[in-house]
KELUMMAR-832058 format. One line per 10 residues: number of its first residue (from 1); for each residue x, z, y negated of N, C-alpha, C, O. Coordinates in Angstrom, 1 decimal, always signed. Layout:
BEGIN
NUM> X,Z,Y,X,Z,Y,X,Z,Y,X,Z,Y  ...
// end
This chain:
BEGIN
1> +17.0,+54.9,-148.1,+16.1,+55.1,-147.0,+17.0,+55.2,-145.7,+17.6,+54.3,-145.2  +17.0,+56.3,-145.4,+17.7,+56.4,-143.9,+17.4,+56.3,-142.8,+18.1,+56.8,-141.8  +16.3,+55.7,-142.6,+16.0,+55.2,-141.7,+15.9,+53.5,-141.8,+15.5,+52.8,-140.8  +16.1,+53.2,-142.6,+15.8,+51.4,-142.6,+17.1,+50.7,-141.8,+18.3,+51.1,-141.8  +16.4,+49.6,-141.0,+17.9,+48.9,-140.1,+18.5,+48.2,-141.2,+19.7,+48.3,-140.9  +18.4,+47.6,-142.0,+19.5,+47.1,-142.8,+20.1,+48.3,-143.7,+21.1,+48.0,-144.3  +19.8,+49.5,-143.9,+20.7,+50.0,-144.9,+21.5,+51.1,-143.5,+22.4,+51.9,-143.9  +21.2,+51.0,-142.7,+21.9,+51.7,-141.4,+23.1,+50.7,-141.0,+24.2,+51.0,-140.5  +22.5,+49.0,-141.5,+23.7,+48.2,-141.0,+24.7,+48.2,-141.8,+25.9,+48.4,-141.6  +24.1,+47.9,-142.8,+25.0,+48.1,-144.4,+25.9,+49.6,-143.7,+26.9,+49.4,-143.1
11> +25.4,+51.1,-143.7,+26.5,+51.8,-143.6,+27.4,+51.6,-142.1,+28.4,+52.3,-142.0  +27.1,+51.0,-141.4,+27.8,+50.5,-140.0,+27.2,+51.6,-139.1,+28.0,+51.8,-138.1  +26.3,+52.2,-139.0,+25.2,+52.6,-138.0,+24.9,+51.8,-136.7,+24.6,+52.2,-135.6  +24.9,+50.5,-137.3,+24.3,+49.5,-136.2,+25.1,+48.6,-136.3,+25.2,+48.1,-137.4  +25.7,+48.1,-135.5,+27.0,+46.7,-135.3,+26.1,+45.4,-135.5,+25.1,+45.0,-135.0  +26.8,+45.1,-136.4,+26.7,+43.3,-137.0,+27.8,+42.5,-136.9,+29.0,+42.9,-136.9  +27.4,+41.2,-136.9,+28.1,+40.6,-137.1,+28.3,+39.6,-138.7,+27.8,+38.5,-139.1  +29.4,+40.6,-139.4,+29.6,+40.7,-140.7,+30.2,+39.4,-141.0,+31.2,+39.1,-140.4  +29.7,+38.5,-142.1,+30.1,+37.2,-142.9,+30.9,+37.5,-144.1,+31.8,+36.8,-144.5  +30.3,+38.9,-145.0,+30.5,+39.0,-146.4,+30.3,+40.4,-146.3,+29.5,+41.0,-145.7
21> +31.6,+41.1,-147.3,+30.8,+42.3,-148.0,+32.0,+42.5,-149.4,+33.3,+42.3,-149.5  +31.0,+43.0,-150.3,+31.6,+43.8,-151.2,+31.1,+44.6,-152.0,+30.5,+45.3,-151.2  +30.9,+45.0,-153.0,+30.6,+46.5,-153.2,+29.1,+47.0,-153.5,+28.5,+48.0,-153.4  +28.9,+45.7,-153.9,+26.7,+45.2,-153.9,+26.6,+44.8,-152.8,+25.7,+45.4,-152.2  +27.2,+43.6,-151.9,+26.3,+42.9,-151.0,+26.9,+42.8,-149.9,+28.1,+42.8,-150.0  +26.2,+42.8,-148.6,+26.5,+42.6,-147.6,+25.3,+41.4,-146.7,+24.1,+41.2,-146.8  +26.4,+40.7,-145.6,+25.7,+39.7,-145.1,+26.3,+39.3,-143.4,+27.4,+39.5,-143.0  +25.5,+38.9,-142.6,+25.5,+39.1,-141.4,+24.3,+38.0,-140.6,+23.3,+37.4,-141.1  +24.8,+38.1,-139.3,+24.6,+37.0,-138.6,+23.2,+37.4,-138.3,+23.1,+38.6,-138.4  +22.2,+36.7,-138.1,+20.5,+37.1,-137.8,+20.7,+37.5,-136.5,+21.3,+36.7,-135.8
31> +20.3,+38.5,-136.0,+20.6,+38.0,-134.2,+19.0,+37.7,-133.4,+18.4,+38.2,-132.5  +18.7,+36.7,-134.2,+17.3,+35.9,-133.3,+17.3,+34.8,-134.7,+16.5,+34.8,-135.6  +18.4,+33.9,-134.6,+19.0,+32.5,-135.4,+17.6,+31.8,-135.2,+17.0,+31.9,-134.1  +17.1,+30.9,-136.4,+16.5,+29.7,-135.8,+16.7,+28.8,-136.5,+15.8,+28.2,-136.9  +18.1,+28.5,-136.7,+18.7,+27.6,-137.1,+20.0,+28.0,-136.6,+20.1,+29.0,-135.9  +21.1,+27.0,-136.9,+22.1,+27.0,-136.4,+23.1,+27.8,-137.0,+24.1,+28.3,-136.3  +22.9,+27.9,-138.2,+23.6,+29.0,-138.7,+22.8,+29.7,-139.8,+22.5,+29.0,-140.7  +22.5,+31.0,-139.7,+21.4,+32.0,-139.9,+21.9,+33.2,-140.0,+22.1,+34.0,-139.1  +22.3,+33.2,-141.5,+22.8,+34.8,-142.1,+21.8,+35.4,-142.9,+21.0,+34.7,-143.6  +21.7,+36.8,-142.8,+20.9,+37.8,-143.7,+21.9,+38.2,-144.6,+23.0,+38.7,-144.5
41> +21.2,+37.8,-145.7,+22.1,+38.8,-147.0,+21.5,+39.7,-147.8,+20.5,+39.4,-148.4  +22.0,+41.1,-147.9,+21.1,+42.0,-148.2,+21.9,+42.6,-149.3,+23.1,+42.6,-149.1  +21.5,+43.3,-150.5,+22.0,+44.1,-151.1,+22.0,+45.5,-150.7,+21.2,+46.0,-150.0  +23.4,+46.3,-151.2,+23.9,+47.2,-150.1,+22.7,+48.7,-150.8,+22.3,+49.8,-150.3  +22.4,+48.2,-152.0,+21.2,+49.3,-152.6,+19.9,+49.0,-152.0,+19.4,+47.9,-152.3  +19.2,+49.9,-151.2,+17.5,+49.6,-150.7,+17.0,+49.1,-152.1,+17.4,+49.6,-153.2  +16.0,+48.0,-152.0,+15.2,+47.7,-152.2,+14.1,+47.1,-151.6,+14.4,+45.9,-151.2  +12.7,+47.7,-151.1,+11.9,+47.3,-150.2,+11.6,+45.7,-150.3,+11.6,+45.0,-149.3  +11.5,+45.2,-151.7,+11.2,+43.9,-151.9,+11.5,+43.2,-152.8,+11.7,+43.9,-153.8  +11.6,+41.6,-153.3,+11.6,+41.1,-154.3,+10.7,+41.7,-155.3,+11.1,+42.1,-156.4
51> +9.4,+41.6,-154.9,+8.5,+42.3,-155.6,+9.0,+43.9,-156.4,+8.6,+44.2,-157.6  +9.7,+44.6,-155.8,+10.5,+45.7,-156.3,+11.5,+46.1,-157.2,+11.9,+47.2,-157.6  +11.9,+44.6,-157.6,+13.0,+44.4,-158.5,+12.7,+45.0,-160.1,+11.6,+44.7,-160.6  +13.5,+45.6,-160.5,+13.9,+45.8,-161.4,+14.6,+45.6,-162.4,+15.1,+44.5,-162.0  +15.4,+45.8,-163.8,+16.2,+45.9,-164.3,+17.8,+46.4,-164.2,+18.9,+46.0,-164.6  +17.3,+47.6,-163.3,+18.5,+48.5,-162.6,+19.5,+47.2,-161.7,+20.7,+46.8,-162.0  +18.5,+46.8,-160.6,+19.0,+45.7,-159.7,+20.0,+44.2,-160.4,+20.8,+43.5,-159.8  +19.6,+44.2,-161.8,+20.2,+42.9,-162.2,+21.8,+42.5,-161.3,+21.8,+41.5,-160.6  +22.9,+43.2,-161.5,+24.0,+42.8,-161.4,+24.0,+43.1,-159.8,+25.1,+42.8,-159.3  +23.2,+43.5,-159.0,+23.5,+43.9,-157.2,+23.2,+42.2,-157.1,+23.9,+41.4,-156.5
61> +21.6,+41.8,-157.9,+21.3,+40.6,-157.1,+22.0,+39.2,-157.6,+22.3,+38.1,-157.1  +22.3,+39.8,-159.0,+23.6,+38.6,-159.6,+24.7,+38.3,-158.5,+24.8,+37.2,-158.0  +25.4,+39.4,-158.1,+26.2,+39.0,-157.0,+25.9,+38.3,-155.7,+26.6,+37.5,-155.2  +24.6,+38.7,-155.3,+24.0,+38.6,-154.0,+23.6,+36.9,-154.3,+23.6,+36.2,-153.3  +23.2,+36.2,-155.6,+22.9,+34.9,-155.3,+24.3,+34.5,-155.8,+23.9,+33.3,-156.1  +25.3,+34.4,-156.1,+26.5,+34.4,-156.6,+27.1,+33.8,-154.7,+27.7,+32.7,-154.2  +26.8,+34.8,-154.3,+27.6,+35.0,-153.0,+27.2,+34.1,-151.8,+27.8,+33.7,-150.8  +25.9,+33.7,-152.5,+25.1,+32.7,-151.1,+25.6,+31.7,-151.2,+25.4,+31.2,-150.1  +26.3,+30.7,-152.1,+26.8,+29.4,-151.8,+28.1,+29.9,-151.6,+28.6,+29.1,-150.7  +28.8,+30.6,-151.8,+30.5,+30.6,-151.4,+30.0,+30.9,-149.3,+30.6,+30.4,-148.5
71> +28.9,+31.8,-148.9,+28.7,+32.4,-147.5,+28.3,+31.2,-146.8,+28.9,+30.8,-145.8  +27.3,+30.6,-147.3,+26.9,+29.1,-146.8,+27.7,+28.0,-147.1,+27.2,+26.9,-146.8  +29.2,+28.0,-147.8,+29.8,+27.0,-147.1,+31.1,+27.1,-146.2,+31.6,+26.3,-145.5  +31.5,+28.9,-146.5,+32.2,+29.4,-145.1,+31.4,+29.1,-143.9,+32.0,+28.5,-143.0  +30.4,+29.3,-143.7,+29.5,+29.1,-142.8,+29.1,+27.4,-142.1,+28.4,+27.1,-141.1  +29.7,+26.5,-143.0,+30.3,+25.2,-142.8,+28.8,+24.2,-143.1,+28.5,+23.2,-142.3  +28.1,+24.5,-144.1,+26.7,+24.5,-144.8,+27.3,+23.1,-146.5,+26.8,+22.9,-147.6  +28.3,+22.9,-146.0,+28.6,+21.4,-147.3,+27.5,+21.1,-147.7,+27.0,+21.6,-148.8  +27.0,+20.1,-146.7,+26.2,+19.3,-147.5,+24.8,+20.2,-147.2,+24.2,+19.5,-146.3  +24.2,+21.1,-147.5,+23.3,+21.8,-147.9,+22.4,+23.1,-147.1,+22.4,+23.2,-145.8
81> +21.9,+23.8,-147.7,+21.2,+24.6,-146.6,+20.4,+25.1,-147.6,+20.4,+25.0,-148.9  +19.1,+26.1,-146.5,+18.0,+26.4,-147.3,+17.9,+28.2,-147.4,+18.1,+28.9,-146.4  +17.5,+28.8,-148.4,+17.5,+29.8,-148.5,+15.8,+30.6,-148.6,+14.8,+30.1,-149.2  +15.7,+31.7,-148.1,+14.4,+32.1,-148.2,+14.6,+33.5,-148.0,+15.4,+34.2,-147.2  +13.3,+33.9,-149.2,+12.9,+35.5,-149.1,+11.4,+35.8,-149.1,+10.5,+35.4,-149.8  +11.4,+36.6,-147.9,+10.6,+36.6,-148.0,+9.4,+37.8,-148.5,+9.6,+38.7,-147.8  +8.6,+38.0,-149.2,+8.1,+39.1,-149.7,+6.7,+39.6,-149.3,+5.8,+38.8,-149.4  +6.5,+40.9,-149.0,+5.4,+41.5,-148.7,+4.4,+41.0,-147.3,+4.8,+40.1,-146.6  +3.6,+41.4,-147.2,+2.5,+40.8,-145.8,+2.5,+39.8,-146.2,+3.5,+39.1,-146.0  +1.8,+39.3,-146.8,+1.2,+37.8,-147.2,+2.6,+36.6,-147.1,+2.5,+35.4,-146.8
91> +3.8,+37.4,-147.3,+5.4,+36.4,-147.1,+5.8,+36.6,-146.3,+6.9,+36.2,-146.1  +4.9,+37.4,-145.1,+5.5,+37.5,-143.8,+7.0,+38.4,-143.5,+7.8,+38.2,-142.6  +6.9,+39.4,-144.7,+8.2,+40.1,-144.5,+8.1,+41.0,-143.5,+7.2,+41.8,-143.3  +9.4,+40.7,-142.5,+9.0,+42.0,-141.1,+10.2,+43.4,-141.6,+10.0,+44.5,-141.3  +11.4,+42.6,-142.5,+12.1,+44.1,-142.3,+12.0,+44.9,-144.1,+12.4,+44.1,-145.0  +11.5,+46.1,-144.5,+11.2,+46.4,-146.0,+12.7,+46.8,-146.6,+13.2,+47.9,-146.8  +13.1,+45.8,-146.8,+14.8,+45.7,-147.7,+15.3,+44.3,-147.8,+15.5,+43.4,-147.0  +15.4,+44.4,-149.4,+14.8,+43.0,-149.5,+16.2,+42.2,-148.8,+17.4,+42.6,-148.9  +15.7,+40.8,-148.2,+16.6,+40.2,-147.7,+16.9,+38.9,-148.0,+15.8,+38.4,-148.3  +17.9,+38.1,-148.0,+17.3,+36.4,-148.1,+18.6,+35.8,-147.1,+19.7,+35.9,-146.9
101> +17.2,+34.8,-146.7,+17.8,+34.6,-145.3,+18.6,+32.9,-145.7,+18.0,+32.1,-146.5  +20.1,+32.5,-144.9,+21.0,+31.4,-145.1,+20.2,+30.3,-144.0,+19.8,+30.8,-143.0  +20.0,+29.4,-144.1,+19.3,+28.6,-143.1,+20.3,+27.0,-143.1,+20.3,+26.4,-144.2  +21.0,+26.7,-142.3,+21.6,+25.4,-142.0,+21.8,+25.2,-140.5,+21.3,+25.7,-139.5  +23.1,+23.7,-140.9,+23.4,+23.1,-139.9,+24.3,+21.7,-140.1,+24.8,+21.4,-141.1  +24.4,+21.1,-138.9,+25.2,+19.8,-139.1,+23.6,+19.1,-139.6,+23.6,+18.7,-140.7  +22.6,+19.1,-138.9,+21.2,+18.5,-139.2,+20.4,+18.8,-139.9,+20.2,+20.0,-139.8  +19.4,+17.9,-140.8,+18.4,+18.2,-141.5,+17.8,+19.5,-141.0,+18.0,+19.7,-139.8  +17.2,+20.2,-141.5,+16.1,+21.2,-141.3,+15.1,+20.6,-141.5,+14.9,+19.8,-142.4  +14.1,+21.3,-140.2,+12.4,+20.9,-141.1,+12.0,+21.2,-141.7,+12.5,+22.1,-142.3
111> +10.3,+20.6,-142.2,+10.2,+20.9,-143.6,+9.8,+22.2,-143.6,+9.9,+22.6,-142.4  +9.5,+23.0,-144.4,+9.1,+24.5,-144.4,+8.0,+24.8,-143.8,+7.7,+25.4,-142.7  +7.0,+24.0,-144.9,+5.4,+24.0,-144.7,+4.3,+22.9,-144.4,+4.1,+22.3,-145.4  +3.8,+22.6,-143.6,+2.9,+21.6,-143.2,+2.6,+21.0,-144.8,+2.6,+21.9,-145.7  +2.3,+19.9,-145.0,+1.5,+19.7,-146.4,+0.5,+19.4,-145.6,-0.6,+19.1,-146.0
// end
């Protein structure tokens, strides 16, 4: 898709601020953080959504969750951090490629969801 902002960032169209890349995945700073440290990690192949996954996808997203704990503890995320994807309207997805977002800090995070 040539027009999507992440696969325009993936080709360096649009300046990021790059954490990770290799030949499946790429990952970068959120630029509207709401945590303290807040990376998007995206596979460098469009896929609109989790929901979109396939068999083809296996080895892009093997890398891509492969890569999230080595990114989140460069990112100084030791003792833990939280990861989320989100999918389709109802998951409140705003950009269509699928993404999963690094969520830490020196401090707890709150909880996700009201119980």
């Amino acid at each position: 898709m040539s027009d999507c902002v992440f696969c325009r960032i993936v080709r360096g169209e649009i300046p990021s601020k790059k954490v990770y890349e290799d030949e499946h995945v790429y990952a970068f700073h959120d630029i509207h953080p709401v945590a303290p440290v807040h990376v998007l990690v995206v596979p460098k192949v469009h896929v609109d959504s989790m929901a979109h996954l396939s068999g083809e996808h296996e080895a892009a997203m093997g890398r891509l969750m492969v890569a999230v704990g080595r990114i989140a503890r460069e990112q100084g995320c030791a003792d833990g951090f939280r990861t989320i994807v989100n999918t389709g309207r109802v998951g409140l997805q705003e950009v269509y490629h699928l993404h999963l977002h690094i969520l830490g800090g020196p401090d707890p995070l709150p909880p996700m969801l009201k119980r």
